[in-house]
N, C-alpha and C positions, 0 to 999 in steps of 0.2 A: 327299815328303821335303823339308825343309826347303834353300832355295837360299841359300849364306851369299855375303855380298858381300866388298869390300875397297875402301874408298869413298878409303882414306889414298893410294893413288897409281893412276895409268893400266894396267890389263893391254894397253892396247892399244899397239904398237908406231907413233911418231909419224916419222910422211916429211911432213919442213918445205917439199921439195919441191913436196907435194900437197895441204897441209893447211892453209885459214884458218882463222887465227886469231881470234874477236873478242871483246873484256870489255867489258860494261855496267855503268858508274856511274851506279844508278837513283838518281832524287831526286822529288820529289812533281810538279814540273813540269817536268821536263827530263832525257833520258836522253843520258847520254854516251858514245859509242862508240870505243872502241880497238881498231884491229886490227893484223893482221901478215902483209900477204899477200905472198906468194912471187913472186918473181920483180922487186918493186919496194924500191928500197931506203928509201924513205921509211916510215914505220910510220904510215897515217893517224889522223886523230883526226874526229870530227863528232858536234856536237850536234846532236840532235833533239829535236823535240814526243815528249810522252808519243804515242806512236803503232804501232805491232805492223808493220805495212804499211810504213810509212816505214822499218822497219829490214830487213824481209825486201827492199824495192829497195835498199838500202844494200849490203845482202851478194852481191847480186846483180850488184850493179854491181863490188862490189869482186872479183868473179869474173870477170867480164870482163875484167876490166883484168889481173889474173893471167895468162889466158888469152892476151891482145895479145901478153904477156911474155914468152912462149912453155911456162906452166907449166899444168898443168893438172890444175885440183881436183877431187880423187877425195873431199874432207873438208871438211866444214864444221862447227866446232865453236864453241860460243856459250856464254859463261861468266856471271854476277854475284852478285852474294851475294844468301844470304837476308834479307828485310825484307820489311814489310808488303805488298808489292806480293803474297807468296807464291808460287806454283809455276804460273799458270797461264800467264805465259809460256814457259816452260819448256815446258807441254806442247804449247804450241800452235806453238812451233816444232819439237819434235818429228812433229805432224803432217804437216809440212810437209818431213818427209827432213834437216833438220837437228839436228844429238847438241849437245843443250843439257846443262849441267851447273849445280847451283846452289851457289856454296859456300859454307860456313860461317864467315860475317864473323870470330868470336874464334879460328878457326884460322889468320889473316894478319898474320904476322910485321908489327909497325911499330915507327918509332922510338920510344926512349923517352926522347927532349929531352923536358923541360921543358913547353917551348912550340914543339912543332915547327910547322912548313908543315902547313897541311892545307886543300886546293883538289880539283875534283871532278877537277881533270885530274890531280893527282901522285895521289890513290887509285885513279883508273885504269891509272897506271903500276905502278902497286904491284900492283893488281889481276891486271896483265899477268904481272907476272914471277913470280908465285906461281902463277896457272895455266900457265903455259910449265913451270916446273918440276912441276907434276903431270902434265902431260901427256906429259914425259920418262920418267916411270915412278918418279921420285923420291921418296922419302916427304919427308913434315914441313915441307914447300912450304906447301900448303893441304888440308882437309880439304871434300869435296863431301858433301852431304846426299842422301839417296835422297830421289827426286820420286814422291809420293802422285797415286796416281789419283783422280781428283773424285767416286769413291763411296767411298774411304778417306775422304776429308777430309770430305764431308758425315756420316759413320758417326760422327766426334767431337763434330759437333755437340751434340746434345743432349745428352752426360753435359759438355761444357763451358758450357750455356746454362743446365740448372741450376746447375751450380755458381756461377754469376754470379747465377744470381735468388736461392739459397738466401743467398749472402753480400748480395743488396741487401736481402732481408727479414730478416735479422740487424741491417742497420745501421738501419733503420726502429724495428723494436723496441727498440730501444736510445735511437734519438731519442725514442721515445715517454717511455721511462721515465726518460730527463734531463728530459723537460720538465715531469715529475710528481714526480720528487724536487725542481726548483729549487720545486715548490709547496710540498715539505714533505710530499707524501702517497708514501706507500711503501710496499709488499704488493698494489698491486693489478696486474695479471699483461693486456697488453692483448692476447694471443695467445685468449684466450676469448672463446667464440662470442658471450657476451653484454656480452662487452665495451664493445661501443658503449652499450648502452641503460643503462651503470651511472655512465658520464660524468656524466649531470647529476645525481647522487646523491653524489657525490663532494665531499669538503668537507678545506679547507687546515685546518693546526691554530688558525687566527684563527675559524673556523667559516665560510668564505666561499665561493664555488662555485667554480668554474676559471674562470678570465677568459674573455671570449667569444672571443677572437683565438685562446689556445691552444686553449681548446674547438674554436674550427671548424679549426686547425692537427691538431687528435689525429685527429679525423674525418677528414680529408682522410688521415693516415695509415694510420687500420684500414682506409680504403679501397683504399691501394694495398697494405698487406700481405693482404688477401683479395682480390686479382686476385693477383698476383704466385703466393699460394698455388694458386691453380686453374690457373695458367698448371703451377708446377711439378707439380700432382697429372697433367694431359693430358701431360706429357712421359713421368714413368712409366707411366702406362695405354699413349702408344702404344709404349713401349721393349715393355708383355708382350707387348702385340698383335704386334708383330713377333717376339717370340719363338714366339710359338704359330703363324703362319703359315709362318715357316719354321725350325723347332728344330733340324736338322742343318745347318744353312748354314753356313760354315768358322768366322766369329767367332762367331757365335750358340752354335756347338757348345761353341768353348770357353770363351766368358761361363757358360753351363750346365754345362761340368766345372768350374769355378774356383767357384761358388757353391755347391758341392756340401761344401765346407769352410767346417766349423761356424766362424761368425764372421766367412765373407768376405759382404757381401750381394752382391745383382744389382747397385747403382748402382757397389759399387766392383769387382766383375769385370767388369763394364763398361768404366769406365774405364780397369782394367790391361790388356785385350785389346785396345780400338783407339789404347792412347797407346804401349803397349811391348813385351806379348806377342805383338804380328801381326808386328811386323819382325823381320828376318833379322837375328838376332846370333849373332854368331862365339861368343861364350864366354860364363861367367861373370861375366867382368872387361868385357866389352862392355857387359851389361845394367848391373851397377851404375854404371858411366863415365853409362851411359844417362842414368841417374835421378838425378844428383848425388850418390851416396850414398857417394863415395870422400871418400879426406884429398886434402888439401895441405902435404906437408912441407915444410922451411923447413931446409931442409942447406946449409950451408958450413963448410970445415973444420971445427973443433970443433965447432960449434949445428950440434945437434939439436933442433927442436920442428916439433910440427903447429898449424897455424895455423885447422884446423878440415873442415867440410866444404867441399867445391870451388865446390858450388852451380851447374854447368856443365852442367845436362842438365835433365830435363824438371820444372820446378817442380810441377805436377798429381800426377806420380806420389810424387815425395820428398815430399810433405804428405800423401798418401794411403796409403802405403805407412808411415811412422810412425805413423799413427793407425792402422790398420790392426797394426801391430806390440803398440801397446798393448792393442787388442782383444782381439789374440792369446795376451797373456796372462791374457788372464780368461778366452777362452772355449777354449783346446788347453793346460788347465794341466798335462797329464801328456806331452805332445810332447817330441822330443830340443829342440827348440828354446828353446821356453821353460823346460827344466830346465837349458838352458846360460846361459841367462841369469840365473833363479835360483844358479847357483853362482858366477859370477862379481860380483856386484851383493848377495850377501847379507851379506857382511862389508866390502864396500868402498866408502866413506863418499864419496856425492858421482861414484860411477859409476854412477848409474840410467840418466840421460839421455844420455853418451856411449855407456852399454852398448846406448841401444834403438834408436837409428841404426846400430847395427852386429847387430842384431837384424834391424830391416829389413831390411837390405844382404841377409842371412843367407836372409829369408822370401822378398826377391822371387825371389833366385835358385832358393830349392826351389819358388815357385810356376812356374815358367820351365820346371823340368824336369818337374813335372808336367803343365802344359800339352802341352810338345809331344813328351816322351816317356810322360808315363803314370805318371812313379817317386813314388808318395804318402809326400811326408818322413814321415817315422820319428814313430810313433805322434800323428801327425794323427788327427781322429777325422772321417768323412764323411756327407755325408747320403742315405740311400740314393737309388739313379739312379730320374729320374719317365721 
């Protein structure tokens, strides 16, 4: 059965008596630590080296010193935003009997001067009072991100490492083919096998060859678009291999229900299972908030308008999930879904592409319920179970 969370404030009941506090303002070479321990009335502050060890004696110490006070901590809680550093300190002080939390940097209220202050020690303070109020139970303080285990997070790898190689051999091919229209030649396609051996055949409209600079320039690129290809061909071969070694495994099972729907492939139920269908969402309104795929209204007194999509969740799925929406309607043309969007879009001039973002909205959420209840939207068409 699915375990739903509620990441917006603390279930847990906070005793200030027994509980430090500490917020990390991480930076590339220096982490800064804010805490709040009981029993002392000062609120310390200490920079450190980028170091895992140097903060676990910090906290350690700062328990002592609690302890002298005569208070004594049953809680250690350890706060910072998400950024590239990612979640493994997180887990790794979890390890260690300490409830790390990571939050979500644009859920923290700041000023909006101009040109405010902004020092690593005042967004530590910022930092502080935003988690002090979630940890009261308070909503709309700050928003915590659920921390991935290191076989979730490696699981995304490969449908996000194609998508990087498939967009770096898009932009190669493209170079190739400015560098052959600034020659004036046009119709010749560098993605063919025999591409290379038709280069010195090739002639500008003066009748001249390709200069040798761009010639050994083009070569050096069909070289790296046929690695790049074989690199992405070995990522799908091992995605089958690992579905045929273990086909009922929790994601695997349902990348295999979700590809079962004519028009969705394996690369993108792939991707909609370990970027948004594996997490615990509360609702319908959860999953879409998820994927950007909500407005932003723009209300005061009188004005009314939407200012567009939010853009505030997972950019991978909102680009796949549109494209995926246009799929949908060439390949589920008699589905409730695409005949709602044909009624809405067939007389109304200049709503296709508002309509197909609220389309998506529309497809992830019935992909959602068919995932982890079973309910197949309304005249989908499937492909039978292997």
């Amino acid at each position: 059965m699915q375990t739903l969370n509620n990441l917006s404030r603390s279930l847990i009941a906070l005793e200030p008596a027994s509980t430090l506090i500490a917020v990390i303002e991480m930076s590339l070479s220096s982490w800064l630590v804010a805490g709040i321990v009981p029993g002392i009335e000062r609120q310390p502050l200490k920079k450190l080296a980028v170091d895992e060890s140097a903060l676990l004696r910090l906290l350690h110490r700062w328990r002592e010193e609690a302890e002298k006070a005569g208070c004594r901590i049953e809680r250690i809680v350890v706060a910072f935003e998400a950024g590239r550093d990612g979640f493994w300190l997180a887990r790794w002080l979890k390890a260690r009997s300490i409830e790390a939390h990571v939050i979500h940097a644009a859920s923290v209220a700041v000023s909006r001067e101009h040109r405010r202050a902004k020092t690593d020690r005042l967004d530590a303070e910022l930092l502080k009072r935003a988690f002090l109020g979630w940890l009261r139970g308070e909503r709309n303080h700050c928003k915590v991100v659920a921390i991935p285990t290191l076989k979730d997070e490696d699981a995304k790898r490969p449908s996000r490492e194609r998508e990087s190689l498939v967009g770096e051999q898009s932009r190669i091919v493209n170079r190739m083919k400015a560098a052959l229209i600034r020659l004036g030649i046009r119709g010749f396609n560098p993605k063919l096998k025999r591409a290379a051996g038709r280069l010195d055949g090739l002639r500008t409209p003066e009748g001249e060859p390709i200069p040798p600079n761009t010639l050994a320039e083009l070569r050096r690129d069909m070289e790296r678009r046929r690695l790049i290809s074989n690199q992405i061909r070995q990522i799908e071969e091992a995605r089958l291999k690992h579905f045929e070694q273990a086909p009922n495994d929790g994601p695997h099972a349902m990348v295999r229900l979700l590809a079962r729907v004519i028009g969705v492939g394996i690369e993108t139920a792939d991707m909609l299972v370990h970027e948004v269908l594996s997490r615990n969402m509360h609702d319908r309104r959860a999953i879409a908030r998820y994927a950007g795929l909500t407005g932003s209204p723009d209300e005061s007194g009188r004005k009314r308008r939407e200012k567009g999509l939010a853009r505030s969740g997972n950019g991978r799925v909102r680009r796949g999930m549109v494209q995926l929406a246009w799929r949908f309607l060439t390949y589920q043309k008699e589905s409730a879904l695409a005949q709602w969007y044909r009624a809405r879009t067939e007389n109304a001039r200049g709503a296709r592409k508002p309509m197909i973002v609220a389309l998506a909205r529309k497809l992830l959420i019935a992909l959602w319920r068919f995932a982890w209840q079973g309910v197949v939207p309304d005249g989908v068409v499937l492909r039978p179970a292997q």
